[in-house]
C-alpha positions in Angstrom: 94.0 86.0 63.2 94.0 89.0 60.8 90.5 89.3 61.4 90.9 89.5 65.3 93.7 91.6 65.0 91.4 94.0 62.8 88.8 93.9 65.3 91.2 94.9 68.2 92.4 97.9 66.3 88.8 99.1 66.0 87.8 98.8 69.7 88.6 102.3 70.1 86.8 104.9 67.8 88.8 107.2 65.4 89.8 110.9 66.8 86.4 112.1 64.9 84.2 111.1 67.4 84.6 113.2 70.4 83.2 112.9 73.6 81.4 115.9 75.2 82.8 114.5 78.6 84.7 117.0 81.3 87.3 114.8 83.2 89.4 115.6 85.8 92.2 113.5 87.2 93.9 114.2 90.6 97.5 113.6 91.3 96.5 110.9 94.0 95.4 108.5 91.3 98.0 109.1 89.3 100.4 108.6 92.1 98.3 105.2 93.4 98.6 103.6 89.5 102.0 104.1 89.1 103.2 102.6 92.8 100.6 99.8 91.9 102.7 98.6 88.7 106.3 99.3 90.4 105.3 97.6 93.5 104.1 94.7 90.7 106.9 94.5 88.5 109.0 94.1 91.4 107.2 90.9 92.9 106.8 89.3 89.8 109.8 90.3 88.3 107.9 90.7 84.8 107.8 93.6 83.1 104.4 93.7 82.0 102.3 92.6 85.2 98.8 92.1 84.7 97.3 95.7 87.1 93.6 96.2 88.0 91.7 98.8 90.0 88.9 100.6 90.9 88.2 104.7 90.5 86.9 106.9 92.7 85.3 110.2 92.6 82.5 112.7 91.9 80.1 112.8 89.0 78.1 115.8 88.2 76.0 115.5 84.7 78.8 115.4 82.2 81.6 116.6 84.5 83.4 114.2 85.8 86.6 113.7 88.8 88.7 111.3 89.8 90.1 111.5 93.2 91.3 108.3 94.2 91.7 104.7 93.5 92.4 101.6 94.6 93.5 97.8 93.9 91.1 95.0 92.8 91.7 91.5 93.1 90.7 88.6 90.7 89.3 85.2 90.9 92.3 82.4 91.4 93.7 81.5 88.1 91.3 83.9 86.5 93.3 87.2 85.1 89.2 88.0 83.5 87.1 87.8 86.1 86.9 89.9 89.0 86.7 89.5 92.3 83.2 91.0 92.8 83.2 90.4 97.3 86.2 92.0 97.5 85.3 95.1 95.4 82.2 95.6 97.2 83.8 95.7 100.6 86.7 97.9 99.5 83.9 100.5 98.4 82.2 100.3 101.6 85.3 100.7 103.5 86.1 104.1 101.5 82.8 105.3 101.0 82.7 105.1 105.0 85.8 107.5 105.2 84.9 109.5 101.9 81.1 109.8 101.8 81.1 112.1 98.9 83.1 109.6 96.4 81.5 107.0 94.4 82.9 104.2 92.0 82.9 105.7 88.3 85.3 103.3 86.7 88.1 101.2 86.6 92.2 101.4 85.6 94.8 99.1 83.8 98.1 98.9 82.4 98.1 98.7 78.6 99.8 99.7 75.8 96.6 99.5 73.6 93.1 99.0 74.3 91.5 95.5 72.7 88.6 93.8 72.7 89.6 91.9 76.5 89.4 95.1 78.3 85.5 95.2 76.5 85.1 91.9 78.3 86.5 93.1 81.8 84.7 96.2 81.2 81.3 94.6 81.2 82.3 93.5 84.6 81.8 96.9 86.3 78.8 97.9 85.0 76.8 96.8 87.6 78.4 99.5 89.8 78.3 102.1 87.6 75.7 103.1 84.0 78.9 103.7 82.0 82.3 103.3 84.1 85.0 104.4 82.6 88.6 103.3 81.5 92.2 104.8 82.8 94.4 103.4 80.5 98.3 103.4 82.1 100.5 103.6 78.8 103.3 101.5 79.2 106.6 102.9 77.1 107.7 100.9 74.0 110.9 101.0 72.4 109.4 101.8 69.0 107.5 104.7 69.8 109.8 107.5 69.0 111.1 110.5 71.1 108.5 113.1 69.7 105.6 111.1 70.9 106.9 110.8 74.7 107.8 115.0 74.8 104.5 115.7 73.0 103.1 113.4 75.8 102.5 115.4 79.3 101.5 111.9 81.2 101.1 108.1 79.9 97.6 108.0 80.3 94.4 107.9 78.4 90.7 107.9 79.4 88.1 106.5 77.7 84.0 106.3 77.6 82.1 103.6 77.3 79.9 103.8 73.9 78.0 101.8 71.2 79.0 101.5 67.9 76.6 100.0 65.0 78.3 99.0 62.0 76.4 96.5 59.3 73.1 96.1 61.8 75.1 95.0 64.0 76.2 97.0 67.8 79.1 96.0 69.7 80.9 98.0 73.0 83.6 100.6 72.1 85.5 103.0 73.8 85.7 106.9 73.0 89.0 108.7 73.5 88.0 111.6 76.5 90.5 114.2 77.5 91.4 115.0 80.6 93.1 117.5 82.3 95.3 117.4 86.2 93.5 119.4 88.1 95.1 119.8 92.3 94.4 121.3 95.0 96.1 123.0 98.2 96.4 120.3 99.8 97.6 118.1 97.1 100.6 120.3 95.7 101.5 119.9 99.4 101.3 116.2 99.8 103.1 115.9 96.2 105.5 118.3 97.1 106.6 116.6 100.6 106.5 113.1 98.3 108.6 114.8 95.8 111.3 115.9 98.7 111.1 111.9 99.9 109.4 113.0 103.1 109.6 115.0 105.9 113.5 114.4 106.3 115.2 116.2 103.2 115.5 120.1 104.3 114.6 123.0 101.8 117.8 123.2 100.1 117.9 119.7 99.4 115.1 119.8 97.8 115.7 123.0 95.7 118.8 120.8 94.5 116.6 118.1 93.3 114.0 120.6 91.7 116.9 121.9 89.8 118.5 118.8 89.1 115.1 117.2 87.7 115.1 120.7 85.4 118.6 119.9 84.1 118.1 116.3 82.7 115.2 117.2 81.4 116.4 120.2 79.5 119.1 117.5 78.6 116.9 115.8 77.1 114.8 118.0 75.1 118.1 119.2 73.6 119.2 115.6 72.9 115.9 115.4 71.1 116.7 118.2 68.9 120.1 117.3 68.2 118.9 114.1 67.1 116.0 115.7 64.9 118.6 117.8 62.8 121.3 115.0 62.4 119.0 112.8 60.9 117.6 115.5 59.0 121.1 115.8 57.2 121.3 112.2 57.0 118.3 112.3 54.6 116.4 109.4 57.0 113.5 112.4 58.3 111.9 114.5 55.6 113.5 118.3 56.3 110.8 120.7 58.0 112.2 124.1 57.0 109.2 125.5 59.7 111.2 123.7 62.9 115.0 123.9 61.1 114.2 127.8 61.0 113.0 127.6 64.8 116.2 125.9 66.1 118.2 128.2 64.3 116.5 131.0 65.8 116.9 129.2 69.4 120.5 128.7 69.1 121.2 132.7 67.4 119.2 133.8 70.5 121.7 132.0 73.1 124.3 134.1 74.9 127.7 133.6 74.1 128.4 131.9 77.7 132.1 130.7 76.8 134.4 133.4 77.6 136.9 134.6 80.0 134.1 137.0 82.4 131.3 134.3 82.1 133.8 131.6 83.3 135.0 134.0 86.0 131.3 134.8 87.2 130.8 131.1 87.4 133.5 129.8 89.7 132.7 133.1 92.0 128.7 131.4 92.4 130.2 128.3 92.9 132.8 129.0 95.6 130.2 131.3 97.5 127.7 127.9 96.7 130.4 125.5 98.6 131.0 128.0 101.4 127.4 128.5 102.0 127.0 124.7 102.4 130.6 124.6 104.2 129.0 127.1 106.7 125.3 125.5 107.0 127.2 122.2 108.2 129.5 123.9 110.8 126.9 125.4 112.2 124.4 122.1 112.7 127.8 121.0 113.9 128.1 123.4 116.4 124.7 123.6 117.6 124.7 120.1 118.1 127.9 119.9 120.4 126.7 123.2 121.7 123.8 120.8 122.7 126.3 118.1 123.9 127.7 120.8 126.3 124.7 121.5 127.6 123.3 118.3 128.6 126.6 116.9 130.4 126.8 120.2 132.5 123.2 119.3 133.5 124.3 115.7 134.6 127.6 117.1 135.9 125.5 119.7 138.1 122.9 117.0 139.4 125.3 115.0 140.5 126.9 117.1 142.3 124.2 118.5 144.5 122.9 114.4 145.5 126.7 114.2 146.3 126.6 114.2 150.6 128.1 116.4 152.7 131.7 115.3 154.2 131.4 115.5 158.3 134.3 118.0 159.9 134.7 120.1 162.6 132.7 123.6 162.0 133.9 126.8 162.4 132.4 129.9 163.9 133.1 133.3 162.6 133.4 136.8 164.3 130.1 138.8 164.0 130.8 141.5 161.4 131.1 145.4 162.1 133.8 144.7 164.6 131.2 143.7 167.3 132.6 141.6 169.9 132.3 137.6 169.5 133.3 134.5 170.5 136.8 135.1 169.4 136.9 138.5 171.6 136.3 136.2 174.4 139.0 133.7 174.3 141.1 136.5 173.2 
């Protein structure tokens, strides 16, 4: 068992070797992987769901993108192997709607890479020379707070590669870095999927933008609040460097608690409440404005199909004082 669990460790190469790799990862993926575990977790009701799919992008020399991805299915009662028929028609059905995308690698849900992802990865190389791995990074309770803000996403890409060691190769994976790259099109789509779709209205979603900017500024400050109690505790070594940093954060912070600040704030807040007191009178009143409008339009067709009530008619006299019909039985 020690053994294995040595040889799991080792799956991945140490930070020394480097990859000369240029990857690219669009939000789409990113978006695609993380609805894939939620939507799992929530039908299996575990917490670790077992998550496999396919990437899909370009490949030019050593540059690499990934621009979408999608699910893969496995062999019934067989986490290991895939489903081969099914991957093959999936890639036909996007490579008929994307032409210009091809299958460089696969994606799963891991904490850490072992030697069972070698196994599945062995799988794909018939569709690819060297697929590679997008690595979802689950969070764990023992990984502390300055990993995750040091952290921009959970995810880690790696390239297939050979290691020799005592005359012996085996399959390893190299670490590659990647950066988000999006376009037009895509700050658009993840903008309206940020807002929760085409219903929330601009100020709505300013309100989230600066609501998501607020917790996480909470956050970061609980972070460093932590840092320097347990720095006095004596349970983190002191770093004089990042002790002298906060201190010059904290000197360089107005002094927001007085009497004018206060003043200032309930003034922004009142005009805040009125201008959002005001934006729902008026939808009010354009919509019974509205209301108004369409039952005068019934009102008035109704009334001209309404028929004509029969009665005697009358006649009048012709006018410029001409004589008539009135002159005459005058």
């Amino acid at each position: 068992m020690a053994s294995m669990d040595t040889d799991e460790q080792s799956v991945v190469l140490s930070s020394s070797a480097t990859s000369g790799l240029s990857l690219s990862l669009h939000p789409l993926p990113i978006l695609n992987i993380s609805e894939h575990l939620t939507r799992l977790k929530l039908q299996t009701k575990s917490t670790a769901p077992f998550v496999l799919g396919a990437l899909l992008g370009t490949q030019n020399g050593r540059e690499v993108e990934i621009v979408n991805s999608f699910e893969l299915a496995t062999e019934a009662g067989h986490d290991d192997i895939v489903d081969h028929g099914f991957l093959v028609q999936r890639r036909d059905q996007y490579k008929q709607v994307f032409p210009s995308l091809e299958f460089i690698g696969w994606y799963t849900v891991a904490s850490t890479v072992t030697s069972q992802h070698i196994a599945l990865h062995e799988q794909f190389t018939g569709y690819c020379s060297t697929p590679l791995l997008l690595v979802l990074q689950c969070s764990t309770s023992s990984s502390s707070a300055a990993d995750v803000t040091s952290q921009a996403l959970p995810f880690k890409a790696y390239e297939p590669s050979v290691e020799i060691r005592e005359r012996k190769t085996r399959s390893v994976f190299i670490e590659v870095p990647f950066m988000v790259e999006t376009g037009e099109a895509e700050r658009i789509a993840v903008d309206w999927t940020a807002r929760g779709g085409g219903g929330g209205t601009s100020l709505e979603s300013h309100l989230h933008t600066q609501q998501a900017a607020v917790k996480m500024l909470h956050e970061r400050i609980l972070v460093l609040v932590q840092y320097v109690a347990n720095a006095i505790a004596g349970q983190v070594p002191k770093d004089h460097t990042v002790l002298r940093s906060i201190s010059a954060l904290i000197a360089s912070l107005p002094a927001s608690e007085d009497d004018a600040f206060r003043e200032e704030f309930n003034t922004e807040y009142e005009d805040v409440k009125l201008t959002a007191f005001l934006s729902v009178l008026t939808k009010s009143t354009n919509t019974l404005n509205n209301l108004v409008d369409k039952h005068l339009i019934m009102n008035g067709g109704m009334r001209d199909e309404r028929p004509l009530i029969p009665g005697p008619r009358r006649r009048a006299g012709r006018p410029g004082g001409m004589p008539g019909d009135w002159s005459a039985h005058a």
